[in-house]
N, CA, C and O atoms as a CHARMM CRD file, in Angstrom:
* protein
*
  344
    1    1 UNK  N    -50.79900 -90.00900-157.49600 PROA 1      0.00000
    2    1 UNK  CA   -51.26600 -90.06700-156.12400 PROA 1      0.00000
    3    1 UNK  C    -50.58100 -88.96400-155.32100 PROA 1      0.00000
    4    1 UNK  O    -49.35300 -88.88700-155.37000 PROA 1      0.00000
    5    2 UNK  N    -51.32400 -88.06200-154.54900 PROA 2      0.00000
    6    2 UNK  CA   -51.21900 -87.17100-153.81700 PROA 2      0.00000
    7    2 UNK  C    -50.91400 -87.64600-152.49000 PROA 2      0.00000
    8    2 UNK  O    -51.70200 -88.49000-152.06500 PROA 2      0.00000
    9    3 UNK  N    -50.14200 -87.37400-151.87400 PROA 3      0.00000
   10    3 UNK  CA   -49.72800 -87.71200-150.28400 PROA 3      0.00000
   11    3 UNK  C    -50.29700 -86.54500-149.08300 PROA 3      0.00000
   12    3 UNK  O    -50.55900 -85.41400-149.49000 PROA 3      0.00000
   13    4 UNK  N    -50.45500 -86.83700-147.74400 PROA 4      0.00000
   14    4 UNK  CA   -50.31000 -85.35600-147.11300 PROA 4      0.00000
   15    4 UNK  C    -49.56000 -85.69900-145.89900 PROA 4      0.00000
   16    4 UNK  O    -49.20000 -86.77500-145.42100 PROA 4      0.00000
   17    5 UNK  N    -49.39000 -84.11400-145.43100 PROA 5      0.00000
   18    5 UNK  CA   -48.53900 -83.54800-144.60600 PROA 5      0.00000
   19    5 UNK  C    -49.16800 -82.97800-143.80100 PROA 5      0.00000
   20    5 UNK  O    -50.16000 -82.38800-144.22800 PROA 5      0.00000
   21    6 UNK  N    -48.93000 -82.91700-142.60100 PROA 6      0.00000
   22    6 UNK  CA   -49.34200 -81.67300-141.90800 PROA 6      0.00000
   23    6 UNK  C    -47.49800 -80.98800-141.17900 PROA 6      0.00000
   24    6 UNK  O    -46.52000 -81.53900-140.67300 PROA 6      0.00000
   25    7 UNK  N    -47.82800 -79.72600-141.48900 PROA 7      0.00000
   26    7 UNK  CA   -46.25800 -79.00600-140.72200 PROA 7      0.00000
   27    7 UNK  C    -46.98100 -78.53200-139.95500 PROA 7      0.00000
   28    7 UNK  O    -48.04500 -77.92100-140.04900 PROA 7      0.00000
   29    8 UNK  N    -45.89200 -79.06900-138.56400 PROA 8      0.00000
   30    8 UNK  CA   -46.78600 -77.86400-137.07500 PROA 8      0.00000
   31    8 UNK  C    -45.78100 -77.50400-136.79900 PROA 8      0.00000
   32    8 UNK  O    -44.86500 -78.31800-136.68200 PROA 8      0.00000
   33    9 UNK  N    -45.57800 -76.15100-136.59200 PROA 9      0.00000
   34    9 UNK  CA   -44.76700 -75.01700-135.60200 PROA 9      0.00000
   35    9 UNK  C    -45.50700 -74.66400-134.15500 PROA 9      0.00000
   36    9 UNK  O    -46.57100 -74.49600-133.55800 PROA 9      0.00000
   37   10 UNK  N    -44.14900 -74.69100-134.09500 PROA 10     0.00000
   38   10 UNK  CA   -44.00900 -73.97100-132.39100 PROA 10     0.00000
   39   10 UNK  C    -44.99400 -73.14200-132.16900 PROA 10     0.00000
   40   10 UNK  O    -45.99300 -73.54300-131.57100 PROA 10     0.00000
   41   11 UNK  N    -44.86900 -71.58000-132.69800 PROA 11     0.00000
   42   11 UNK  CA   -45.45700 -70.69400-132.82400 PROA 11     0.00000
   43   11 UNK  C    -46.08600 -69.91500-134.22900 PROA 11     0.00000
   44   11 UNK  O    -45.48900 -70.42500-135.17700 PROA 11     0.00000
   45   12 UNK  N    -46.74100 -69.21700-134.56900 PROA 12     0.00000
   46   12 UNK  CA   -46.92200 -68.05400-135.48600 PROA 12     0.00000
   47   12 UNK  C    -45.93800 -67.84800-136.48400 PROA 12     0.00000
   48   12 UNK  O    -45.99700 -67.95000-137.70900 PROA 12     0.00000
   49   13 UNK  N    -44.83200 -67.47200-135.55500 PROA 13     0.00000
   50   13 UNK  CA   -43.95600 -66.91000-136.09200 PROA 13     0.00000
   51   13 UNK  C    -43.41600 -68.37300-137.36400 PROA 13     0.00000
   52   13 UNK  O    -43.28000 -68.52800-138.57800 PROA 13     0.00000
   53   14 UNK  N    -43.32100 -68.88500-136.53400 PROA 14     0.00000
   54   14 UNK  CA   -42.48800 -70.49000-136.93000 PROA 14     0.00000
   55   14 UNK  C    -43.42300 -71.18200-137.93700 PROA 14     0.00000
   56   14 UNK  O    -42.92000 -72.10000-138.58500 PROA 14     0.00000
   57   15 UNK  N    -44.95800 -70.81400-138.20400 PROA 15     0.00000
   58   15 UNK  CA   -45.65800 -71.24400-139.03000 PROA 15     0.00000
   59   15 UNK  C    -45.34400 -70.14100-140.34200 PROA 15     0.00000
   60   15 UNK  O    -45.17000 -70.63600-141.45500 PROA 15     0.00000
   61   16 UNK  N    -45.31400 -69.45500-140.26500 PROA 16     0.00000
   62   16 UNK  CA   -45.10200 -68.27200-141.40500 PROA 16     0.00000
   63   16 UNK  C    -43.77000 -68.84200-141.81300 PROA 16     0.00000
   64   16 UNK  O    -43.62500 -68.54400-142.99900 PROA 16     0.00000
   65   17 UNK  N    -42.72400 -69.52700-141.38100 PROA 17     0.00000
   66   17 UNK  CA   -41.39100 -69.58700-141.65900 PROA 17     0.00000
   67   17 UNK  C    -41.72500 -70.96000-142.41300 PROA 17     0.00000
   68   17 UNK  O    -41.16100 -71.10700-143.49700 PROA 17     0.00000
   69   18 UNK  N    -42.36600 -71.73400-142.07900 PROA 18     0.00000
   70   18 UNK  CA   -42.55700 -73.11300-142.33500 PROA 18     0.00000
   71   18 UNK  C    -43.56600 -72.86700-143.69400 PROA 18     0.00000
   72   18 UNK  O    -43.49500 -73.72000-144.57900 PROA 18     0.00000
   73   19 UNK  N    -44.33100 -71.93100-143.84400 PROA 19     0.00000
   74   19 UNK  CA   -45.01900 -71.93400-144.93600 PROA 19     0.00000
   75   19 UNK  C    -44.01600 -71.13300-146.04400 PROA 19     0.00000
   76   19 UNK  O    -44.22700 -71.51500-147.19500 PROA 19     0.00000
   77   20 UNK  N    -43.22500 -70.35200-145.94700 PROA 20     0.00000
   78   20 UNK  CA   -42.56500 -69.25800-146.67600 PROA 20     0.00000
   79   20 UNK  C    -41.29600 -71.08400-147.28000 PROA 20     0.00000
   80   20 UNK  O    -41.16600 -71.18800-148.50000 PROA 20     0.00000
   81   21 UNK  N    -40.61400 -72.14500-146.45300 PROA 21     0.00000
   82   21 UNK  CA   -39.60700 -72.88300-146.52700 PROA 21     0.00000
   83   21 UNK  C    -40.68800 -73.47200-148.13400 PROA 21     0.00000
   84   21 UNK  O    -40.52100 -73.43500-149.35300 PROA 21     0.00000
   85   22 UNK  N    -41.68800 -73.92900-147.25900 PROA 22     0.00000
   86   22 UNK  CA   -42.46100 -75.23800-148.57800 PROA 22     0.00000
   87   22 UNK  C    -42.77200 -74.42400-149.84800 PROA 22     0.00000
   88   22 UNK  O    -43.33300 -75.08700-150.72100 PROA 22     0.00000
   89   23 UNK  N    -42.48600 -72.88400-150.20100 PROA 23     0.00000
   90   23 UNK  CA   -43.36500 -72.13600-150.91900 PROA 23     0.00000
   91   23 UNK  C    -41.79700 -72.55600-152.03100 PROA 23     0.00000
   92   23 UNK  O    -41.81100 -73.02900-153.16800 PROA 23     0.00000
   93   24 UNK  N    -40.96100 -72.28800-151.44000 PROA 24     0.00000
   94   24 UNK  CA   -39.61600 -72.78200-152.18000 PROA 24     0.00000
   95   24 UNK  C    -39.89500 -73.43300-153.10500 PROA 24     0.00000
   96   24 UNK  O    -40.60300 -74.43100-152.96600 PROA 24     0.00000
   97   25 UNK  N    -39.29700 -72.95200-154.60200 PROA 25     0.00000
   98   25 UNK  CA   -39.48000 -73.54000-156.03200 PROA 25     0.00000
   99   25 UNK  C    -38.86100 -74.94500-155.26200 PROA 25     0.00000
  100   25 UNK  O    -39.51800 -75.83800-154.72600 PROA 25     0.00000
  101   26 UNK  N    -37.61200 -74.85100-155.37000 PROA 26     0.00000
  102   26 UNK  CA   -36.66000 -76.49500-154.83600 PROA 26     0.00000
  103   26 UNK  C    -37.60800 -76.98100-154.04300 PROA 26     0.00000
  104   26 UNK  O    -37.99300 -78.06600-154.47900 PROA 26     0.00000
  105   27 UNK  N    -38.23400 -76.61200-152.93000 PROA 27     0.00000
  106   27 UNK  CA   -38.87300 -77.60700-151.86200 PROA 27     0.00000
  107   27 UNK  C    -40.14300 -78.10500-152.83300 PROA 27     0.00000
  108   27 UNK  O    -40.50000 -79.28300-152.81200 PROA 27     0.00000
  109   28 UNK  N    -40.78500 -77.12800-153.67300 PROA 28     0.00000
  110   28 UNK  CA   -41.94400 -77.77300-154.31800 PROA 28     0.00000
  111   28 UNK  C    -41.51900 -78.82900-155.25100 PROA 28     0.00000
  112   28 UNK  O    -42.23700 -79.82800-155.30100 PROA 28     0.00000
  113   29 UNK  N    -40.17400 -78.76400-156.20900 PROA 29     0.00000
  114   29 UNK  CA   -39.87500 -79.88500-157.35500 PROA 29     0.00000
  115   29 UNK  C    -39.54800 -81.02800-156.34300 PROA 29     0.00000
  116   29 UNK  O    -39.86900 -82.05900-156.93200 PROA 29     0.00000
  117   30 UNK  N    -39.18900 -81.26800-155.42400 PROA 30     0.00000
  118   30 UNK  CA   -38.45600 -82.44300-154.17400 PROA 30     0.00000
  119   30 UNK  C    -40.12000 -83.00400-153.83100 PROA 30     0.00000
  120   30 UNK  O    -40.48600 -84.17700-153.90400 PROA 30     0.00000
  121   31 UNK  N    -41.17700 -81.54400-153.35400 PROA 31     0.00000
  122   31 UNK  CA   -42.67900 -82.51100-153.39200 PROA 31     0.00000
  123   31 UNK  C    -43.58700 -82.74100-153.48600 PROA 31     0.00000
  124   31 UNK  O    -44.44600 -83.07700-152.67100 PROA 31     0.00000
  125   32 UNK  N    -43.58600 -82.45000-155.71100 PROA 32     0.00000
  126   32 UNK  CA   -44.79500 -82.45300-155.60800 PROA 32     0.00000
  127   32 UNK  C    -45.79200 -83.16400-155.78700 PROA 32     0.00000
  128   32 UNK  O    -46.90800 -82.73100-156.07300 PROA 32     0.00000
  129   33 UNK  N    -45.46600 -84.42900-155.62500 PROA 33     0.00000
  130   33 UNK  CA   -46.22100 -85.25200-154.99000 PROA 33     0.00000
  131   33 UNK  C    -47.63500 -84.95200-153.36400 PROA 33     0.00000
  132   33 UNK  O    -48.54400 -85.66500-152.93900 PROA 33     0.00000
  133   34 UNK  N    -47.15600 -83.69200-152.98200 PROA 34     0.00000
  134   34 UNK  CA   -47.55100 -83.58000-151.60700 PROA 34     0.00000
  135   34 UNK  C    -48.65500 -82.93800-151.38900 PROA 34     0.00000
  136   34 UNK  O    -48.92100 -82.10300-152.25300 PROA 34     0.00000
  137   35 UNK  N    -49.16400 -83.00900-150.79500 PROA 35     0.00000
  138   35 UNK  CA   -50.02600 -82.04900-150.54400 PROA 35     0.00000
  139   35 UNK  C    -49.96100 -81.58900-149.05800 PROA 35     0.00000
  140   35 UNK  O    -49.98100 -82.57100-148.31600 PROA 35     0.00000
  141   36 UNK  N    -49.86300 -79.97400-148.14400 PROA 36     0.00000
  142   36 UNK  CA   -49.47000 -79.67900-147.35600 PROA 36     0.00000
  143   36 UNK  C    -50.34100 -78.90400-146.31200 PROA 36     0.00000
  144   36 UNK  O    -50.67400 -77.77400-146.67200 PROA 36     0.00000
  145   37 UNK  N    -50.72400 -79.27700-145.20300 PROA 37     0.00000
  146   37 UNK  CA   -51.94900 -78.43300-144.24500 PROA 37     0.00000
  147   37 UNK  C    -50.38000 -77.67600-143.17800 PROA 37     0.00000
  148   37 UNK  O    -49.15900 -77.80800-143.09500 PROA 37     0.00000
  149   38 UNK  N    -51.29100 -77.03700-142.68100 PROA 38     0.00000
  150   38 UNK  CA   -50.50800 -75.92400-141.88200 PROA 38     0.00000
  151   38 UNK  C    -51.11300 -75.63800-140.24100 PROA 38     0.00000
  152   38 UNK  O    -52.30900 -75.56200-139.95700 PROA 38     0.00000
  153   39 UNK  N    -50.14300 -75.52500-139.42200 PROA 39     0.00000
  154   39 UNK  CA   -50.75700 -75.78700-137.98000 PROA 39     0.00000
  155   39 UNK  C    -50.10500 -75.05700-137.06500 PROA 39     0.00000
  156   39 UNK  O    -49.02300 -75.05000-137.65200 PROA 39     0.00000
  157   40 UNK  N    -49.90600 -74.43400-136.08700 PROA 40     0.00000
  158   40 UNK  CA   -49.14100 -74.21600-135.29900 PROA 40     0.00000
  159   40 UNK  C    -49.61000 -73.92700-133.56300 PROA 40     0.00000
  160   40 UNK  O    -50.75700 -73.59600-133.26300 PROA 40     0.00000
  161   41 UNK  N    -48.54400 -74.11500-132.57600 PROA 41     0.00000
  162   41 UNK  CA   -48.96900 -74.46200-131.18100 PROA 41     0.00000
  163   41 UNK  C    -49.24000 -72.71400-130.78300 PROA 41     0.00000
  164   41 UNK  O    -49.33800 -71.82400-131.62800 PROA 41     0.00000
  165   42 UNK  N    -49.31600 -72.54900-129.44200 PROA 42     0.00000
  166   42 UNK  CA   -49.26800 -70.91500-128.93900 PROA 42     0.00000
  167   42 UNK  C    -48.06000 -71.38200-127.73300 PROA 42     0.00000
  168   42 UNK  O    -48.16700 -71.42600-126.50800 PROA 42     0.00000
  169   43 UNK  N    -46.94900 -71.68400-128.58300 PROA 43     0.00000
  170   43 UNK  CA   -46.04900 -71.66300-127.71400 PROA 43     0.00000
  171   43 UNK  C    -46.18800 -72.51600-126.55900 PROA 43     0.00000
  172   43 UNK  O    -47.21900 -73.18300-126.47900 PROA 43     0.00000
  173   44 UNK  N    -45.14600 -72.62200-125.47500 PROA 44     0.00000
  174   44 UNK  CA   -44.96200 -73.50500-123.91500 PROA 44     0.00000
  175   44 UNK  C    -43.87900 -74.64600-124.45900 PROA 44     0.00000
  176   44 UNK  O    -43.24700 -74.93400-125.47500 PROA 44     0.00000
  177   45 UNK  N    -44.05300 -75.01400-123.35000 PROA 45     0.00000
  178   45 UNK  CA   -43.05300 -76.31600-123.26600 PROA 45     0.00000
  179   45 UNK  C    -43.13500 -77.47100-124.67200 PROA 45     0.00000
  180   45 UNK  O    -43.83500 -77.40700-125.68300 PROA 45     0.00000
  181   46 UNK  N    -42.45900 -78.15900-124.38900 PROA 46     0.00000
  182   46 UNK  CA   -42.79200 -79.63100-125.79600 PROA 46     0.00000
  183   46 UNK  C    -43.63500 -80.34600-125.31800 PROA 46     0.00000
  184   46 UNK  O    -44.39900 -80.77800-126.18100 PROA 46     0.00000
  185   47 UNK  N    -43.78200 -80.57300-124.63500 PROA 47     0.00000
  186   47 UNK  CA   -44.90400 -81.37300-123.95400 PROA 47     0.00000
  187   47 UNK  C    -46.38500 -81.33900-124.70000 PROA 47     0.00000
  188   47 UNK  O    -47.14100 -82.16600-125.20900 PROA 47     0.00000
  189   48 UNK  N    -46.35700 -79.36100-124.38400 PROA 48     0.00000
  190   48 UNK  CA   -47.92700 -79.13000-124.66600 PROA 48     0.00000
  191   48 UNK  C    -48.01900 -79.17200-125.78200 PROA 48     0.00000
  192   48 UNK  O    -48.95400 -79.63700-126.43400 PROA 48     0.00000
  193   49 UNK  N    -46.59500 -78.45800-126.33300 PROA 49     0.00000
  194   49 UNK  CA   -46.52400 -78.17100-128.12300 PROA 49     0.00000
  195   49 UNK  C    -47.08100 -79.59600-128.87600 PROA 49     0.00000
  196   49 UNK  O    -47.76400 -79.58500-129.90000 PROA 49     0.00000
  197   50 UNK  N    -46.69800 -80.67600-128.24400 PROA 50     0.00000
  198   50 UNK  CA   -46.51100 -81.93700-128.75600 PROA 50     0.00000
  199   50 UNK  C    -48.39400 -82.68900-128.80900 PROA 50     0.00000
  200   50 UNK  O    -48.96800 -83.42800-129.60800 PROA 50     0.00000
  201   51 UNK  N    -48.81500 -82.00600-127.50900 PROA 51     0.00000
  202   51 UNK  CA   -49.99900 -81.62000-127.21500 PROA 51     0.00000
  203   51 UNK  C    -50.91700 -81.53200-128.08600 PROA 51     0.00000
  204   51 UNK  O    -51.79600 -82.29200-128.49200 PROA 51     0.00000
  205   52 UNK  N    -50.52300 -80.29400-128.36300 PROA 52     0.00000
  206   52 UNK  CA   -51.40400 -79.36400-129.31300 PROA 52     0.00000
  207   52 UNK  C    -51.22600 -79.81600-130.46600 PROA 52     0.00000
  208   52 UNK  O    -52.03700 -79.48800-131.33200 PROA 52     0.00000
  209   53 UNK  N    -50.61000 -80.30400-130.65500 PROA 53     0.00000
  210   53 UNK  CA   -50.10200 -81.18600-132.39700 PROA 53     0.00000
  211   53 UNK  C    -51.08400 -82.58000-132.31100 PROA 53     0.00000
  212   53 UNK  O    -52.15600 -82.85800-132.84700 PROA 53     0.00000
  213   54 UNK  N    -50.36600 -83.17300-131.55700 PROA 54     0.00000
  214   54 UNK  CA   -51.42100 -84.15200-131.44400 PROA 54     0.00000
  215   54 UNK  C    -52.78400 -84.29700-131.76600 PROA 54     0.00000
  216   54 UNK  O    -53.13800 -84.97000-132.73400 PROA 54     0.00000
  217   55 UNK  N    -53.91200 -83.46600-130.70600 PROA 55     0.00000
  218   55 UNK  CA   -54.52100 -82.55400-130.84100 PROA 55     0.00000
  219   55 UNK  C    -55.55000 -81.87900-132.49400 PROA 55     0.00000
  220   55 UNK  O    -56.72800 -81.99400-132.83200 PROA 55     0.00000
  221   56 UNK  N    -54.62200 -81.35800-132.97600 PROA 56     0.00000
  222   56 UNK  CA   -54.84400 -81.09900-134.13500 PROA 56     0.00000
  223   56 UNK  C    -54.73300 -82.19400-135.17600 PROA 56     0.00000
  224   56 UNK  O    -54.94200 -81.68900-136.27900 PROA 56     0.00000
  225   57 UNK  N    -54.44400 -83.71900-135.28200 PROA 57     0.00000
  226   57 UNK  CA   -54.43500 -84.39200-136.21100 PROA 57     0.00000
  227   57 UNK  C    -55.39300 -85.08100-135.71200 PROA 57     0.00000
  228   57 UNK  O    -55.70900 -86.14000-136.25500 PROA 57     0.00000
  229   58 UNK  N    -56.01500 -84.65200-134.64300 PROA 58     0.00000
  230   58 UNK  CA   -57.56700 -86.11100-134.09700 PROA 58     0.00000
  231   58 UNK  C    -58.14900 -86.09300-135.13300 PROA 58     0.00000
  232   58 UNK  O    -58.46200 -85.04200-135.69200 PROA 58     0.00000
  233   59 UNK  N    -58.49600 -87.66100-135.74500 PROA 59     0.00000
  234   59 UNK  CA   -59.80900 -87.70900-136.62200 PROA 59     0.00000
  235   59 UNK  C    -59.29700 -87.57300-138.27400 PROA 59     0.00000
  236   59 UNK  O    -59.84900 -88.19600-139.18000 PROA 59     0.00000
  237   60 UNK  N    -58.22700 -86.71000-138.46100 PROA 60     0.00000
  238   60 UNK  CA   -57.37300 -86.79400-139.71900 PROA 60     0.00000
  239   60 UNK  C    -56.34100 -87.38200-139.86600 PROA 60     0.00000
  240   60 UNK  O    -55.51200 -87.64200-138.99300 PROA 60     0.00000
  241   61 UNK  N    -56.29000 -87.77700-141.57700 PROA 61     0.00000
  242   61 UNK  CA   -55.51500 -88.69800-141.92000 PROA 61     0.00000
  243   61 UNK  C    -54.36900 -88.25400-142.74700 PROA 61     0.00000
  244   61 UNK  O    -54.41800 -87.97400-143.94500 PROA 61     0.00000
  245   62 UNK  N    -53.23000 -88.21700-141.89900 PROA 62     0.00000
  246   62 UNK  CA   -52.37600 -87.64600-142.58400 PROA 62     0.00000
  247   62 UNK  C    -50.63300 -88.78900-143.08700 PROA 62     0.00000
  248   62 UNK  O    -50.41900 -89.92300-142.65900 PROA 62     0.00000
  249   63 UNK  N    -50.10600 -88.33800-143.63200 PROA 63     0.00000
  250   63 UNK  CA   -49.19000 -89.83600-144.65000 PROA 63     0.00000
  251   63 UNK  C    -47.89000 -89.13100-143.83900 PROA 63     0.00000
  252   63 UNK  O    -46.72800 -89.53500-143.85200 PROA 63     0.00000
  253   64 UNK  N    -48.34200 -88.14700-143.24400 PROA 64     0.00000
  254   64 UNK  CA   -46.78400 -87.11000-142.67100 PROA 64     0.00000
  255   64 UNK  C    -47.08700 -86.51000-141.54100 PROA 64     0.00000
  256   64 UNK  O    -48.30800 -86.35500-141.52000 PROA 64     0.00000
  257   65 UNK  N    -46.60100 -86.10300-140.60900 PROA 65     0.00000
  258   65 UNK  CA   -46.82300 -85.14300-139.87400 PROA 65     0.00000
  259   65 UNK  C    -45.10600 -84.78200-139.08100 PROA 65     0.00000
  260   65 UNK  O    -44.32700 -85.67100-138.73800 PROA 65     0.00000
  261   66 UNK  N    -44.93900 -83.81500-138.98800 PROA 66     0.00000
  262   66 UNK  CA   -43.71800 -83.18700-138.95100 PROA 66     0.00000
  263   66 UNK  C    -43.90200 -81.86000-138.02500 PROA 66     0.00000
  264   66 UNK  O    -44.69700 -81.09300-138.56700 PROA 66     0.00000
  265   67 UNK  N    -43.35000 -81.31100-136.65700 PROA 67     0.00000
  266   67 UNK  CA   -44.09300 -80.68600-135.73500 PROA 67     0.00000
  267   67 UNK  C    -42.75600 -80.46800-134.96500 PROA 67     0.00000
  268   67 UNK  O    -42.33000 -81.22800-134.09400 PROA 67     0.00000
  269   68 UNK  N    -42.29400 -79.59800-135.29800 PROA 68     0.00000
  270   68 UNK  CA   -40.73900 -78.36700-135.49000 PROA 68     0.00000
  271   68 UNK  C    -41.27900 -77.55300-133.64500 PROA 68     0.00000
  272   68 UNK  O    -42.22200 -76.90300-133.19600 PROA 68     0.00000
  273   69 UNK  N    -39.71800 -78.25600-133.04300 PROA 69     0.00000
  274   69 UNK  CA   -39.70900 -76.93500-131.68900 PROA 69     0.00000
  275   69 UNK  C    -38.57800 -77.24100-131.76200 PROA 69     0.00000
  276   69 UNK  O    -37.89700 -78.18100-132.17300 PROA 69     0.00000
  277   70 UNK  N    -38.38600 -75.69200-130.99500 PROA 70     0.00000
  278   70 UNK  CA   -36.93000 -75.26500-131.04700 PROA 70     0.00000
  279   70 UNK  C    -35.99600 -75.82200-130.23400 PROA 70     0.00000
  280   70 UNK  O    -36.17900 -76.23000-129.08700 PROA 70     0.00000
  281   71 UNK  N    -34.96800 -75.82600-130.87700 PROA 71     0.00000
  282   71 UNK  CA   -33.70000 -76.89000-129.80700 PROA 71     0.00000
  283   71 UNK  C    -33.56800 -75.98800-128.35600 PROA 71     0.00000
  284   71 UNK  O    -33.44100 -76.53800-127.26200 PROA 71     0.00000
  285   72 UNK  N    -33.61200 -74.77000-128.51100 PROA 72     0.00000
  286   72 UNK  CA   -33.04600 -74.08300-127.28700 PROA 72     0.00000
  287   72 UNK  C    -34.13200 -74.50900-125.95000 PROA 72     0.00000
  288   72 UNK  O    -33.90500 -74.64000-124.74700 PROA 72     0.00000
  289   73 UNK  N    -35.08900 -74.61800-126.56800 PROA 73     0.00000
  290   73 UNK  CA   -36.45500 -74.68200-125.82400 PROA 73     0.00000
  291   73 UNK  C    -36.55200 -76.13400-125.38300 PROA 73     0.00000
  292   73 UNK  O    -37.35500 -76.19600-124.45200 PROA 73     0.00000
  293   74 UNK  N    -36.03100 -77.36800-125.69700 PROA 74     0.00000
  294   74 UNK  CA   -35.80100 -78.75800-125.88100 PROA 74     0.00000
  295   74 UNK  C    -34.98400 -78.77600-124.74000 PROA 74     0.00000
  296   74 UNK  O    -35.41500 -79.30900-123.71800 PROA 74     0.00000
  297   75 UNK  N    -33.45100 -78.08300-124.77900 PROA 75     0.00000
  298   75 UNK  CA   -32.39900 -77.88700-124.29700 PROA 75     0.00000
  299   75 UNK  C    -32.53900 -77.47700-122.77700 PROA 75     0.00000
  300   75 UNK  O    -31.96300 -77.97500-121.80900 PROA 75     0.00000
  301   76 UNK  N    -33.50400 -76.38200-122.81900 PROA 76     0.00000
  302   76 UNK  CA   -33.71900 -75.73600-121.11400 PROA 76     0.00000
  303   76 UNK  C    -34.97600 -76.53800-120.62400 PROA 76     0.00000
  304   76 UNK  O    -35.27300 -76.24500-119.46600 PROA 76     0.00000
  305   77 UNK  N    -35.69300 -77.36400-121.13900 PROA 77     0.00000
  306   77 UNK  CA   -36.65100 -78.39400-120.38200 PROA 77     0.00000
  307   77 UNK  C    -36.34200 -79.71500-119.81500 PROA 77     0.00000
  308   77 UNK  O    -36.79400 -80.32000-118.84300 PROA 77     0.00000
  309   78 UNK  N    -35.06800 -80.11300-121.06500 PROA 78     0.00000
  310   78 UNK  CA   -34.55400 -81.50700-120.98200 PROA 78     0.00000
  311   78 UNK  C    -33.05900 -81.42300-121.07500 PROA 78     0.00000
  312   78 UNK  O    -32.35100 -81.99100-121.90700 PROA 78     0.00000
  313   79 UNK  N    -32.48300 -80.20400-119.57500 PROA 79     0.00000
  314   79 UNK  CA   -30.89900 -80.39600-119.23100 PROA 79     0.00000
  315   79 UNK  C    -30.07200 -81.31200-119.03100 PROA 79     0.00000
  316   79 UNK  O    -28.87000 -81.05400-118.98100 PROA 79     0.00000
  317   80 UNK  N    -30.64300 -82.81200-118.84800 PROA 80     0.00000
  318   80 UNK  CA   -29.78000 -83.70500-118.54600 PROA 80     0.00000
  319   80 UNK  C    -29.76500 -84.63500-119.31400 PROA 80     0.00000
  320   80 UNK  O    -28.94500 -85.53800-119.15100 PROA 80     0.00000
  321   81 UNK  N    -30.71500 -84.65700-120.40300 PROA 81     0.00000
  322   81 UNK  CA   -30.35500 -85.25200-122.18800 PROA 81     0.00000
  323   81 UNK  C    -29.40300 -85.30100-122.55600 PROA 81     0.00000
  324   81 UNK  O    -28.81400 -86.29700-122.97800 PROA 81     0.00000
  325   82 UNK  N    -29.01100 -84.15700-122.47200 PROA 82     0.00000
  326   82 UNK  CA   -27.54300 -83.31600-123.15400 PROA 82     0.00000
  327   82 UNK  C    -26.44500 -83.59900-122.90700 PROA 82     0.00000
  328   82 UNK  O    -26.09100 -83.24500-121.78200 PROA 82     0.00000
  329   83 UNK  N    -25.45500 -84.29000-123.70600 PROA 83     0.00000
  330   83 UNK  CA   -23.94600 -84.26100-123.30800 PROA 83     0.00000
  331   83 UNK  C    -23.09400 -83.85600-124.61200 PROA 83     0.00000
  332   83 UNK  O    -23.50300 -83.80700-125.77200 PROA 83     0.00000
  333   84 UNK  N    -22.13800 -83.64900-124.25000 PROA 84     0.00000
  334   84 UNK  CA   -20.83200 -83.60900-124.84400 PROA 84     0.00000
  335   84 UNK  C    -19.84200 -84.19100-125.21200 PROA 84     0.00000
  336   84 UNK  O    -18.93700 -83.87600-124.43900 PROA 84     0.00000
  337   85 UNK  N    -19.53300 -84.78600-125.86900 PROA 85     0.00000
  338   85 UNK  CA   -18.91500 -85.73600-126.63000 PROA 85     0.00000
  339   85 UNK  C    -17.40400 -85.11100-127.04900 PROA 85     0.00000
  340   85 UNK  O    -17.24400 -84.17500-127.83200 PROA 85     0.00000
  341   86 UNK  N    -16.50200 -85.72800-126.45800 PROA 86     0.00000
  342   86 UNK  CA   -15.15700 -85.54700-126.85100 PROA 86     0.00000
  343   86 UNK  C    -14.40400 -86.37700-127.70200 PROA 86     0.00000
  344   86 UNK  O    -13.23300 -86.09600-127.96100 PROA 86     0.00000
């Protein structure tokens, strides 16, 4: 039995990175069980990114979905999330 995935990136860039990670001999023996679709936002906030992900799984059935934004970008939208721990 075959499973699926969908990976969504941020951007372009971040989809090429996300397809180049799964192409990985190691990432393929860990799943190959999987089967893997490919997606990515045009950038903005998490909101939209989250959006646009969304979005893209209407109507499909997926066993995974996994939808990568960047911490820095997390970090300058949602400043008061954040603490520091001593």
């Amino acid at each position: 039995m075959k499973y699926s995935c969908l990976v969504f990136g941020e951007g372009k860039k971040d989809k090429k990175f996300l397809i180049a990670l799964i192409d990985l001999d190691k990432f393929k023996y860990h799943t190959k069980n999987w089967f893997f679709n490919y997606d990515n936002a045009s950038g903005g906030t998490p909101e939209t990114i989250l959006e646009q992900c969304r979005k893209s799984i209407y109507n499909r059935n997926y066993d995974l979905i996994m939808c990568f934004i960047d911490l820095d970008k997390l970090k300058h939208d949602f400043p008061n999330n954040w603490s520091v721990k001593q």
